[in-house]
C-alpha positions in Angstrom: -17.2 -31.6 28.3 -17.4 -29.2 25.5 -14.7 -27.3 23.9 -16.3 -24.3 22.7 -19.3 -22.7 23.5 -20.1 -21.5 19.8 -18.6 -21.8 16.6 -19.2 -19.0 13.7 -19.9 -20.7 10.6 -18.9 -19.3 7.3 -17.9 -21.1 3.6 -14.3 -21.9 2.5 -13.9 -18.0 0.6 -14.4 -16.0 3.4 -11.8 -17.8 6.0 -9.4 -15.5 5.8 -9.3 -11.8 5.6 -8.3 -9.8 2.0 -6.5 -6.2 1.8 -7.5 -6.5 -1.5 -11.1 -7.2 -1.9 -13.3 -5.1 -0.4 -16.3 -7.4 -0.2 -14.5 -10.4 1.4 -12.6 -7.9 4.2 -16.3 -6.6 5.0 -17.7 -10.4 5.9 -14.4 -10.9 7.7 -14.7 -8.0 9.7 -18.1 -8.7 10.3 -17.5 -12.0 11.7 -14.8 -11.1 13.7 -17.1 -8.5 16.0 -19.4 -11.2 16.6 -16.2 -13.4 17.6 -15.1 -10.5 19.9 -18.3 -9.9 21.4 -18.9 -13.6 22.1 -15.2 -13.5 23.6 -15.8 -10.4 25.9 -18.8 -12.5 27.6 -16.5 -15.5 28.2 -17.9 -18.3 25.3 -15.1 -19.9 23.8 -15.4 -19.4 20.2 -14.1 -20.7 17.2 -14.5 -19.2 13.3 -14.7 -22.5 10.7 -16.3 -23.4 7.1 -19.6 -25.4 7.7 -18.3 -28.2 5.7 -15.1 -28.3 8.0 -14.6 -32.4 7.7 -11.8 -32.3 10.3 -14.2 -30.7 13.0 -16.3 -32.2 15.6 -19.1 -30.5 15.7 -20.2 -32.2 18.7 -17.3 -30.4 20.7 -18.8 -27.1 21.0 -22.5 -26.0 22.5 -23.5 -24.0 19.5 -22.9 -23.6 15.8 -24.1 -20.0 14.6 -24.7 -19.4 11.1 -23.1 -16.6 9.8 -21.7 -16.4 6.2 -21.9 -19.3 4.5 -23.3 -17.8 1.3 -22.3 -21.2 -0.8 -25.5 -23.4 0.5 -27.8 -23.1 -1.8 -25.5 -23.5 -4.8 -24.6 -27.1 -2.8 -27.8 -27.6 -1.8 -28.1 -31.2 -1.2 -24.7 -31.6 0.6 -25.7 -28.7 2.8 -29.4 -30.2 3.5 -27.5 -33.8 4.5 -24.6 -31.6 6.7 -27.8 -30.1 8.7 -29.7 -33.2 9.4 -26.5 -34.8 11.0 -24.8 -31.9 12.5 -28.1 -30.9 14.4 -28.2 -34.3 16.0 -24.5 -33.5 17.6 -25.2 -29.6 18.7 -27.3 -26.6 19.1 -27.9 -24.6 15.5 -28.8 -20.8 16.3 -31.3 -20.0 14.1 -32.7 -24.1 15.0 -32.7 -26.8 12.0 -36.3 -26.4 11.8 -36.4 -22.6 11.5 -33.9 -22.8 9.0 -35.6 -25.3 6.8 -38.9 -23.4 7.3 -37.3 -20.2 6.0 -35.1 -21.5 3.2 -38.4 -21.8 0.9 -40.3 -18.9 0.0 -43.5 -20.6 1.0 -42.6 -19.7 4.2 -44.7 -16.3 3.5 -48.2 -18.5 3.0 -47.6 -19.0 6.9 -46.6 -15.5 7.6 -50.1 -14.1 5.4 -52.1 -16.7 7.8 -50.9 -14.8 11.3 -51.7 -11.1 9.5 -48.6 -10.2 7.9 -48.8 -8.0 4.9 -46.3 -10.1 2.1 -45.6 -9.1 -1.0 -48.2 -9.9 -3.3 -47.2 -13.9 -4.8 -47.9 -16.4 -6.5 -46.4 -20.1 -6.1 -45.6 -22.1 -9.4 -44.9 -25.8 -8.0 -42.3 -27.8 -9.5 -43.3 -30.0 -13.1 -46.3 -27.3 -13.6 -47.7 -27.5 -17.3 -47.8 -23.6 -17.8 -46.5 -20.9 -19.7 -44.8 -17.1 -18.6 -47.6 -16.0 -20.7 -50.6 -18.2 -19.7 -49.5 -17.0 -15.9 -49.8 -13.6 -16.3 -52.8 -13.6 -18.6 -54.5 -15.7 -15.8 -53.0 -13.5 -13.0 -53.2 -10.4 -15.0 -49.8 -9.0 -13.9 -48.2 -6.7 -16.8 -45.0 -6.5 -14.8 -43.1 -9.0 -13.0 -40.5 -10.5 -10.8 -39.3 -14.3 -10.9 -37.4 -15.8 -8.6 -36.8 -19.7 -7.1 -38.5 -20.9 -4.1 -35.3 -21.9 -2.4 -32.4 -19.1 -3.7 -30.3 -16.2 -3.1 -28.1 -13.3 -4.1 -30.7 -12.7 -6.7 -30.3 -15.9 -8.5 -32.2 -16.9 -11.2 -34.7 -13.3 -10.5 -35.7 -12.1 -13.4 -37.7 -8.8 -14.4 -40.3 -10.0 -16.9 -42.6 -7.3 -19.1 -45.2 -8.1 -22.1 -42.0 -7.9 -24.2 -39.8 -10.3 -23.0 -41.9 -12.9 -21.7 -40.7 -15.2 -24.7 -37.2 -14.8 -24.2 -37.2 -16.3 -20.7 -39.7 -19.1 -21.6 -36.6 -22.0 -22.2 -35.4 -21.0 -19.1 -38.2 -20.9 -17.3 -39.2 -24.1 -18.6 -35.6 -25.2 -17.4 -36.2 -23.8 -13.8 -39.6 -24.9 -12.9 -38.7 -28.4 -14.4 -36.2 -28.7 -10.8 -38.3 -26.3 -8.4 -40.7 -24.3 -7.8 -40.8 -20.4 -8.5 -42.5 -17.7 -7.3 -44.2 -15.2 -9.4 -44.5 -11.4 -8.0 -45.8 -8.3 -9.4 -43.0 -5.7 -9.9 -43.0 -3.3 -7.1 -42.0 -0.3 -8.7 -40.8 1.5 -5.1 -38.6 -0.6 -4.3 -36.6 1.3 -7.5 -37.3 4.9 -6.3 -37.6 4.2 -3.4 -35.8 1.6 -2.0 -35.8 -1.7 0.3 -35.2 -1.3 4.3 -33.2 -4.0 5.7 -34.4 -4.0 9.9 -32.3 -6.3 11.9 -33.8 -7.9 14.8 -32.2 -9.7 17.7 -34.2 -12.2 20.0 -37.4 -10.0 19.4 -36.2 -7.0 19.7 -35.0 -4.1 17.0 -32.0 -2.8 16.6 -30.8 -0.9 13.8 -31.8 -0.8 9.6 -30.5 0.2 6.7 -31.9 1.2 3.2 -30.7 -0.5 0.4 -30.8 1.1 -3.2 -30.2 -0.6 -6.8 -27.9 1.1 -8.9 -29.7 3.3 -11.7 -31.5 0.7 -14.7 -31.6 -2.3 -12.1 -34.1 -3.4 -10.0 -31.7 -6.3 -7.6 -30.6 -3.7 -4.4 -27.7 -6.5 -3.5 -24.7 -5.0 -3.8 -23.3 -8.0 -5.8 -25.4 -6.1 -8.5 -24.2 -2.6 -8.0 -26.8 -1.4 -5.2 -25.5 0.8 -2.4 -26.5 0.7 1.4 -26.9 3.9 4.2 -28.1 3.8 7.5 -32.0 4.4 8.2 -34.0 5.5 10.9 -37.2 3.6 10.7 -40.5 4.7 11.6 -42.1 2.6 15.2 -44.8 1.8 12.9 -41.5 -0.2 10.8 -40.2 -1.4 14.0 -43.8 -2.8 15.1 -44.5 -4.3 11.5 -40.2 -6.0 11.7 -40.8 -7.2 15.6 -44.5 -8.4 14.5 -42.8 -10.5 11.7 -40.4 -12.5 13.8 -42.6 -13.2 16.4 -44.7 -14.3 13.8 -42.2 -17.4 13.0 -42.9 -21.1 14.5 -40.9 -20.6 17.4 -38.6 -17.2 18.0 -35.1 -16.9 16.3 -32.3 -15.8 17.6 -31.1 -13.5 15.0 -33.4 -12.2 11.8 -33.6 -9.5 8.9 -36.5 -8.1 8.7 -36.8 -7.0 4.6 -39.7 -4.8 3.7 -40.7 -1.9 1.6 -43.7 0.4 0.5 -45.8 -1.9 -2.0 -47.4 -0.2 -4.8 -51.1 0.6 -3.0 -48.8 2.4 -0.3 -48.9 0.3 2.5 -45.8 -1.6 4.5 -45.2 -5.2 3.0 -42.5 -8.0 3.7 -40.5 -8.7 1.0 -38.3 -11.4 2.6 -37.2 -12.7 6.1 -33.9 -13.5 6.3 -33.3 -16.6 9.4 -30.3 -18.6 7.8 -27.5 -16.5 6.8 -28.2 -12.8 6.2 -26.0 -9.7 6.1 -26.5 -8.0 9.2 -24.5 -5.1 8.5 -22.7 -5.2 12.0 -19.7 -2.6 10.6 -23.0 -0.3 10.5 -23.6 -0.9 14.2 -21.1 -2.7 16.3 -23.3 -2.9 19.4 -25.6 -5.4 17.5 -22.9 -8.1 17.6 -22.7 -7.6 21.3 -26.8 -7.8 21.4 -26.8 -11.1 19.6 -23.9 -12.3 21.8 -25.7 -11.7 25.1 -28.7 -13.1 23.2 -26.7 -16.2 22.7 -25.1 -16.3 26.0 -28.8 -16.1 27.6 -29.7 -19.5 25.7 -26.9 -21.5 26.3 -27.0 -20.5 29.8 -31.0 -21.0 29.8 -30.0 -24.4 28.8 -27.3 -25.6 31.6 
């Protein structure tokens, strides 16, 4: 028999809630409506840190990844921690979505079914190449660099004809340990922003528009960017629901990242399957469609 029906995962930080830090109160509180709508159905639920080592994971139906932010700074431990806890229970989004989607080549596969990506260019780990041999070759004045497996914006870089040299060590450095990937700068994702369209089992259900501060280019608000609500065009909606039922099998939950690209046209810039903000605080009903998403597989199941 199991004890719990799903468990929220988040990292050892955000356990608790914080009158005093604005960030950790909003994952909190964004947790806790998925808790409550998972409660309201009737599933047993349970908040804990993925690397719990007093938990049996094989006590509850369902792990849902939520906020834990720390994996890929612990990488390796977190990779090991998947392969054995999907052996003892159910992973919403699945193991293999999840390790499809942590590396950025997951957008060769998305090109290959007819979605529009951001413009890229893969630089595979021990490569013999310069910053400046790669965009003579590529003939990109203005770039982006960024790991293959990352997030929060680390390691991304904003290289121009000018600085090219100053980032060489650590490019060097970088590609040395993984692969990168090498965009042209999209210059309206600055004036213009980036849309953030959350989808649930297929299906749309709200977005917001997310802004770097002014001299940045990052739109995380780790970096200063701010976040309102948007109302998407159905031409956005069709290109978001296209893009996740574009995946190896359907998830569960997904962000849906995408902008204007710089000949005009609606591009992905990321899809978001492991552990993305979801802005819930934004629109509380989405916890409750993701709930009754979640209750619908687990029952599907039994």
């Amino acid at each position: 028999m199991f004890t719990y029906d799903c468990v929220i995962l988040t990292d050892q930080r955000y356990l608790k809630d914080s009158k005093t830090d604005a960030y950790k109160h909003n994952v909190y509180l964004e947790d806790r409506l998925v808790y409550h709508a998972l409660e309201e159905l009737g599933l047993k639920t349970l908040r804990l840190a993925w690397d719990d080592i007093f938990f049996d994971w094989s006590s509850t139906k369902s792990v849902l990844f939520r906020t834990t932010w720390d994996y890929f700074d612990r990488f390796d431990e977190f990779s090991k921690w998947l392969e054995t806890v999907s052996k003892q229970t159910r992973l919403l989004n699945s193991e293999a979505l999840i390790r499809w989607n942590i590396d950025k080549h997951y957008l060769l596969d998305l090109q290959k079914k007819g979605i529009h990506c951001a413009e890229s260019h893969f630089i595979e780990q021990g490569s013999k190449v310069t910053l400046t041999q790669l965009h003579d070759i590529l003939d990109w004045k203005e770039t982006v660099l960024k790991p293959c497996v990352s997030g929060t914006a680390r390691h991304t870089y904003r290289l121009h004809p000018e600085n090219l040299q100053e980032h060489e060590s650590i490019f060097q450095k970088l590609i040395t340990n993984e692969a990168l990937i090498l965009q042209p700068f999209q210059y309206n994702i600055v004036s213009k922003g980036e849309i953030s369209m959350m989808v649930f089992n297929g299906n749309f259900t709200h977005a917001i528009l997310k802004k770097a501060k002014a001299g940045d280019f990052r739109v995380q608000d780790d970096f200063g960017g701010s976040i309102q609500n948007y109302s998407p065009t159905d031409k956005e909606i069709e290109f978001a629901e296209a893009s996740v039922k574009a995946c190896p099998e359907l998830p569960i939950y997904a962000r849906v990242d995408i902008f204007e690209d710089n000949d005009g046209h609606i591009a992905l810039s990321e899809l978001e399957l492991i552990e993305p903000e979801l802005w819930f605080r934004h629109h509380p009903e989405a916890a409750q469609f993701l709930a009754q998403a979640i209750k619908h597989t687990l029952a599907y199941e039994d």
